[in-house]
C-alpha positions in Angstrom: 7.6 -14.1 -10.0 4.2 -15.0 -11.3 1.0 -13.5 -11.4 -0.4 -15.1 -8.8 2.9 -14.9 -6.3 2.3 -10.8 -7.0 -1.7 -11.7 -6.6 -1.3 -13.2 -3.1 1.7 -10.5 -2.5 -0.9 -7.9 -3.2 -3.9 -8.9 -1.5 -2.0 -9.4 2.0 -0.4 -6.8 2.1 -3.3 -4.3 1.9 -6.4 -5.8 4.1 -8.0 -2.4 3.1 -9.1 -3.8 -0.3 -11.7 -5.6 1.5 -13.5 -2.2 2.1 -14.0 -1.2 -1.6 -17.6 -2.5 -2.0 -17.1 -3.1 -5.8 -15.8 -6.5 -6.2 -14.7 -5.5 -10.1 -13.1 -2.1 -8.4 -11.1 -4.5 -6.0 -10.1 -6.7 -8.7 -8.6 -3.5 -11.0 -6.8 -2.6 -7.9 -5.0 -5.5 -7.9 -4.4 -6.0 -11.4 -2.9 -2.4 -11.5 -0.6 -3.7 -8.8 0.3 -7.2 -10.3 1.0 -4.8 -13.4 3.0 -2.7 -11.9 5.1 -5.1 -9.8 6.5 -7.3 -12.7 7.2 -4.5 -15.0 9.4 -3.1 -12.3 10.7 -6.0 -11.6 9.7 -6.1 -8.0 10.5 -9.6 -6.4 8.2 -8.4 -3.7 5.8 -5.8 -2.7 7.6 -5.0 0.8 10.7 -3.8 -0.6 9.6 -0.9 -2.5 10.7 1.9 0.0 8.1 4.5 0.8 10.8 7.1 -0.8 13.8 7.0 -2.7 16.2 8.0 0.1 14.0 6.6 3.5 14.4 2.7 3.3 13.3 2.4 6.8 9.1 2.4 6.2 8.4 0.2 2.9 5.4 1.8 0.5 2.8 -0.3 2.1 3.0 1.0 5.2 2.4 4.1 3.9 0.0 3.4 1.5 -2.3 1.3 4.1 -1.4 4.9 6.2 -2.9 6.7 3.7 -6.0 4.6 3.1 -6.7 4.6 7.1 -6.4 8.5 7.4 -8.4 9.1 4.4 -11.3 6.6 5.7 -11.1 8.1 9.3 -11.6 11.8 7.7 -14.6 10.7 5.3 -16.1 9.0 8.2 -15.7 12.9 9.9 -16.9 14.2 7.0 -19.8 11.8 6.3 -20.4 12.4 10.4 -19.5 15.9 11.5 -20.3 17.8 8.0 -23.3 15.7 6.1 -20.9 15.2 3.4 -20.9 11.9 1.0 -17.7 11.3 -0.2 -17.5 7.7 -2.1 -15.6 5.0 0.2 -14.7 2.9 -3.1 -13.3 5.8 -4.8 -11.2 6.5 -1.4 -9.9 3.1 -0.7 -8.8 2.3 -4.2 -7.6 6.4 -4.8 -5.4 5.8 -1.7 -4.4 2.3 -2.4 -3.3 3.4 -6.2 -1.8 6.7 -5.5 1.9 5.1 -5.0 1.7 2.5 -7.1 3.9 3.9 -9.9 7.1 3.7 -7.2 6.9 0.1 -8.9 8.3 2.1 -12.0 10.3 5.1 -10.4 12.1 3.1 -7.6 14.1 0.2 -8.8 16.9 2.1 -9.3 16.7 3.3 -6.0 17.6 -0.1 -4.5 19.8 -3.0 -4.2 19.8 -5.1 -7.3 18.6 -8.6 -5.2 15.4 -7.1 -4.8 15.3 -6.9 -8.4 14.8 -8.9 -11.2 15.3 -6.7 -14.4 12.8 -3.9 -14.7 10.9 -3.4 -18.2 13.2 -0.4 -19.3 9.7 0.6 -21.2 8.2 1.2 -17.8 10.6 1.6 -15.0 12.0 5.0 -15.1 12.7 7.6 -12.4 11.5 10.2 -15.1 7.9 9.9 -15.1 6.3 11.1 -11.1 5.2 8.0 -9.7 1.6 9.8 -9.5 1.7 9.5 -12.9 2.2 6.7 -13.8 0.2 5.4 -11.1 -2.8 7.2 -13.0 -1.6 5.3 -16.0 -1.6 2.2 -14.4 -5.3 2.8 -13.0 -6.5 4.1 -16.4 -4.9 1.1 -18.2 -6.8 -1.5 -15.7 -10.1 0.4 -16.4 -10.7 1.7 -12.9 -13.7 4.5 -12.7 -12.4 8.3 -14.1 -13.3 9.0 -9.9 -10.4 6.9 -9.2 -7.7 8.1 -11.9 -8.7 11.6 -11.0 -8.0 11.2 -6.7 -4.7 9.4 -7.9 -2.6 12.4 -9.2 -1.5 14.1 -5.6 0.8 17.2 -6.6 -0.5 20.2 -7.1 -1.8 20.9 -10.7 -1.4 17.7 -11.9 -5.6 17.7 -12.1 -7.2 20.4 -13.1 -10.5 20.0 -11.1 -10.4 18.6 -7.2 -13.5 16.3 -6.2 -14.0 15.4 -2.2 -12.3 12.0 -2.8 -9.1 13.7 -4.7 -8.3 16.3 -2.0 -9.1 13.4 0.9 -6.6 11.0 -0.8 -4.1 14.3 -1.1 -4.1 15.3 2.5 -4.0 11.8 3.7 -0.8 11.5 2.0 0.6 14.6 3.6 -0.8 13.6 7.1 0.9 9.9 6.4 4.4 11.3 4.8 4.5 14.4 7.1 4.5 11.8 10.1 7.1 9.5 8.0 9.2 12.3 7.6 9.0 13.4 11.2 10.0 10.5 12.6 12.6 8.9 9.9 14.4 12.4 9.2 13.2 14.4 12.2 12.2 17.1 9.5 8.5 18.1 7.9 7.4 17.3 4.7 7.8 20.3 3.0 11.6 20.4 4.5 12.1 16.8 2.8 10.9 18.4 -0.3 12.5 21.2 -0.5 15.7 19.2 0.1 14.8 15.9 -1.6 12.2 15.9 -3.8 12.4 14.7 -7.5 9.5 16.9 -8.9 10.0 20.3 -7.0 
């Protein structure tokens, strides 16, 4: 697959790029993507599951979840409290935070939605919010973004608004995955599943 096949991939699958203001923000985004699509050896962006044992919602759809919530709650925030979290930081924080299942997943599917995964990179033993920080550092995106990317507790020391919007978003947007996949919560799936607990 080439860099612009991943490029296009990319940009339609998450229309919410077009709300991060910055056009050199937007671009990073994608890059961190494209990046982290061929060195996991992705044929396609849809087939990366949202989790390693629930095939049935890809990663986009929760991703593009997660970046709705998240824009919703600043919008309550911005509205309701008076508060002024940064919309760039939150779209591309929300669109980033699962990006490194590019490089934790492929083993976690059929090889024919593989080419061969850059054993450098794709690895089940780094947390994807890792190396999804890695990915955004390595692009250049803004320390705001790399910061709200890390969503397990502890991973960042200090919490701004934008981090703890893109967290809970991903808890409201897996918690509802969970529900209705599994019929369990969240915290039952980790308890039960997770890789990092």
């Amino acid at each position: 697959m080439s860099d612009a096949d991943f490029d296009r991939q990319v940009r339609e699958a998450f229309p919410e790029l077009e709300r991060i203001g910055s056009d050199d923000l937007r671009e990073r985004v994608v890059e961190a993507w494209v990046l982290g699509l061929e060195r996991g050896g992705w044929r396609s962006i849809e087939d990366i599951p949202y989790a390693w044992n629930i095939h049935e919602v890809t990663n986009v759809e929760h991703v593009r979840g997660v970046a709705r919530i998240a824009l919703e709650a600043a919008g309550e925030q911005r509205e309701f409290h008076g508060a002024d979290p940064d919309e760039d930081t939150i779209v591309a924080a929300c669109l980033l935070h699962d990006v490194g299942k590019c490089y934790e997943y492929p083993d976690h599917v059929d090889d024919d939605l593989l080419d061969e995964p850059d054993p450098r990179y794709a690895s089940e033993e780094i947390p994807h919010s890792i190396s999804g920080y890695a990915l955004a550092h390595e692009v250049g995106c803004p320390l705001a973004v790399q910061r709200a990317i890390p969503h397990f507790l502890g991973e960042v020391p200090t919490r701004t608004l934008e981090a703890e919007l893109v967290k809970s978003a991903n808890s409201a947007s897996s918690n509802a995955i969970t529900q209705a996949s599994m019929g369990i919560t969240l915290q039952e799936w980790v308890e039960k599943y997770s890789q990092t607990s």
